[in-house]
N, C-alpha and C positions, 0 to 999 in steps of 0.2 A: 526605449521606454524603460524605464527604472524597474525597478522589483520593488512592488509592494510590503511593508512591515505591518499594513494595519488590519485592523479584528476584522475579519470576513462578516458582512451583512447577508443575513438570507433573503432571496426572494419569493413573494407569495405571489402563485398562480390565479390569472385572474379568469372571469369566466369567459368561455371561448378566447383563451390567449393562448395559442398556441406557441408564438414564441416568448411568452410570459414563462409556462409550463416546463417549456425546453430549459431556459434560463434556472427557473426553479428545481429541476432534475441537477442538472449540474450544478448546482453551490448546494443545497439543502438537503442532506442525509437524514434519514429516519436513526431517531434513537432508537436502541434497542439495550432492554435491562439485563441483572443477571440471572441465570435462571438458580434456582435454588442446591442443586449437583454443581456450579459456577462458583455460588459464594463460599457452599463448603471445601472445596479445592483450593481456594484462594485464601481463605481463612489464616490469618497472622502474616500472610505476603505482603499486604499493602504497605508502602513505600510515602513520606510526602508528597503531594502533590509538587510536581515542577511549574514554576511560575513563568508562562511563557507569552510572551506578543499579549498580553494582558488578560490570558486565560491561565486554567489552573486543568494541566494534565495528569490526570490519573495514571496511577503506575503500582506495577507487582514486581516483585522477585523471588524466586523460588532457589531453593538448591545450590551448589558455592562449586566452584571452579573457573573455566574459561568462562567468559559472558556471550551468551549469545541474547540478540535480541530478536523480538517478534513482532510483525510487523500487518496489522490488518485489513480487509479493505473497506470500500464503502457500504454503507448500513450494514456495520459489523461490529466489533470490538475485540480488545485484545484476550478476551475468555474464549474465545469462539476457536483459540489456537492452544486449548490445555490438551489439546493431546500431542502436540509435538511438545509442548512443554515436559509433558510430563516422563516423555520419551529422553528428552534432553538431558532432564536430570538425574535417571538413571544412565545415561552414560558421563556420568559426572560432569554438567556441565551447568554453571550461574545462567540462569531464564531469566528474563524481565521481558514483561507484557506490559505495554500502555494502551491508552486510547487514544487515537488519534481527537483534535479539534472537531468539536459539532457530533462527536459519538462515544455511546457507553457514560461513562461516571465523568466525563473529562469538559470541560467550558464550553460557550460558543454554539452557536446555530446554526452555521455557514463554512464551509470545506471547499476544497477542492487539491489535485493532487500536490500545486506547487505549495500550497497552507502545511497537507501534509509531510514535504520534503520537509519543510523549514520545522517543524518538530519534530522529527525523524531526527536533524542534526543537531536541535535543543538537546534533545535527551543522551543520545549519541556524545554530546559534549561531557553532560554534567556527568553520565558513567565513568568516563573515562575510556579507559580500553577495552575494547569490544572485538571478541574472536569472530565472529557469524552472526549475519543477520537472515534470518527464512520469516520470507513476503507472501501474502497472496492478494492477488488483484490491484487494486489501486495501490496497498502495498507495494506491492513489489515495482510500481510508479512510481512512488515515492523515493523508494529505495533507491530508483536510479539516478532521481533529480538530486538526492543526497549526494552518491560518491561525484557527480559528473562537479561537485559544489565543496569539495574537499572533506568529504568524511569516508574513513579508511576501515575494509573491515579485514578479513585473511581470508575468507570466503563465505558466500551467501546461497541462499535457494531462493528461486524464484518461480510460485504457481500459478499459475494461470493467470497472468501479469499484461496489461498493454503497455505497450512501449513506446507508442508515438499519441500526443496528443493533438493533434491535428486530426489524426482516424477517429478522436474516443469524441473533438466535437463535431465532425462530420456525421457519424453514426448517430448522434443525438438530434442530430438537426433532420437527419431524415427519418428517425424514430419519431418525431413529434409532425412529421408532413411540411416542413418549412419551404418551400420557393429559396430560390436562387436569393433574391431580395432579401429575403427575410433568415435569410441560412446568414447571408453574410454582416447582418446586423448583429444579428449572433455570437458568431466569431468576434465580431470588436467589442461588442459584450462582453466576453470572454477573459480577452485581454486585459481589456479594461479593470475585470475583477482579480485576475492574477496578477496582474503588474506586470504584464512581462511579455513579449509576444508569443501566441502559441508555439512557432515555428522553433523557440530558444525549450521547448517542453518536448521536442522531436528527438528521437534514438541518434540522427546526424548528428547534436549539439551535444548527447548527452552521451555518445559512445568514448569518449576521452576518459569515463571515469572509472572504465570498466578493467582493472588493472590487474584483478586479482580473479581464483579459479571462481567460475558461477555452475548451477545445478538449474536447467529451464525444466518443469512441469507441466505439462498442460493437457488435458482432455482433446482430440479431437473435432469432437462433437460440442465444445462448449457452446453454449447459446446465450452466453453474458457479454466474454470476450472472446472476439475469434482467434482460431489456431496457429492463425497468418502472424498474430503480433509476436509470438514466441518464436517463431519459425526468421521473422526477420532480429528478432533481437540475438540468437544462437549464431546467426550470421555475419552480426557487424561486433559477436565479442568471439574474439580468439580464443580466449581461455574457459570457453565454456563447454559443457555438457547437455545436448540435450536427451529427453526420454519423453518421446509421447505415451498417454495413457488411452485408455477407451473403459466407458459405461462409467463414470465418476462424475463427468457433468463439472460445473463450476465451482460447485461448495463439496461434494461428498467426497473432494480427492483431500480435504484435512482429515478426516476421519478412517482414510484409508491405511490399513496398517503396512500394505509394500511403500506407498507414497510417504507414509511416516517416517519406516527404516531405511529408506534409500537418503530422505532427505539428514537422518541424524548422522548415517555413516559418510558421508559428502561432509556434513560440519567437520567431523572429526576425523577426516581425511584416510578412512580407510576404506573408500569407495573403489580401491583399482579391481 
């Protein structure tokens, strides 16, 4: 099955649609604005919109040196990541934050992680060269569907990140109560909306692009994504590092200032 190029359609949940719902979780992210401390940090950063798959992605850049990009996940945005930016740019290094398709200031209604690989390597392209990319969650999804699809970075961090999409529509399907029947209508749902078989969105398909050193973070205890997908993806990349955390949970390991510094010092490669 080909790989889709076209504008992601959301779906609306209908009532008692369970696998309506499930469908609707997976393509359809909540926007979320900036918050007022968001815009003034970002102030004179904003960048042209990049014109992509016939949306218009929003994008920042702060600071001048190597480029590292940022990379966010679902019902999130690329502000939600100014404190490693801001971290970045004190150790002299170029930031650029976007928003991914269907989130923040950026086009679109409907997402999913392959949507977001394929503007991960829009933007990737139109930069030019890129030192480090630091992901979190579907991010850091993306980021793998990228290099496994030929975009090159010299090293990335990856937080609390799933790695195989096969688990992320299984856990959906039983997040929302689906049957066997209905679990696997699902699935070809799925497909159908990414273009692509799930199985080609699996760590087996995408571990070929992992070439370069990588930084895994992840909570323990996350209750968003489990500890398992970092644990296998530290295992099928050689070149990686991992460091589990504990009491950070999903989101509060950006704002953390060891998870901040460990991941700036891994960019700039004075992590030994």
């Amino acid at each position: 099955m080909p790989a889709s190029h076209a504008i992601a359609t959301p779906v609306t949940p209908q009532t008692n649609g369970h696998l309506a719902a499930a469908r609707h979780a997976f393509s359809t992210p909540e926007r979320v604005g900036l918050t007022a401390d968001e815009r003034s940090a970002l102030a004179g950063a904003a960048q042209p919109p990049l014109h992509h798959e016939g949306l218009k992605l929003a994008r920042w850049t702060l600071g001048s040196g190597p480029r590292v990009l940022l990379v966010h996940g679902w019902n999130s945005r690329g502000s939600h990541l100014l404190g490693l930016a801001t971290s970045l740019v004190d150790a002299g290094f170029s930031v650029t934050l976007f928003d991914l398709p269907g989130h923040g200031d950026s086009g679109g209604q409907a997402a999913s992680v392959v949507h977001a690989g394929r503007a991960l390597r829009a933007v990737m392209a139109d930069l030019g060269e890129i030192h480090g990319v630091i992901a979190h969650s579907m991010g850091s999804a993306a980021s793998l569907h990228a290099f496994a699809h030929g975009a090159a970075v010299q090293r990335s961090v990856h937080l609390a990140g799933p790695s195989s999409l096969t688990h992320m529509v299984q856990g959906l399907a039983r997040a929302h109560g689906l049957q066997a029947a209905d679990a696997a209508t699902f699935a070809a749902w799925v497909e159908r909306f990414i273009g692509t078989p799930i199985a080609h969105v699996d760590l087996e398909r995408l571990r070929h692009g992992l070439r370069h050193p990588g930084l895994i973070v992840h909570d323990r205890e996350d209750r968003t994504v489990p500890f398992a997908e970092s644990e296998a993806l530290h295992q099928a990349w050689v070149g990686s590092r991992f460091e589990p955390v504990s009491g950070l949970g999903h989101r509060r390991l950006l704002a953390d200032a060891t998870v901040i510094a460990r991941s700036v010092a891994f960019i700039a490669g004075v992590d030994a």
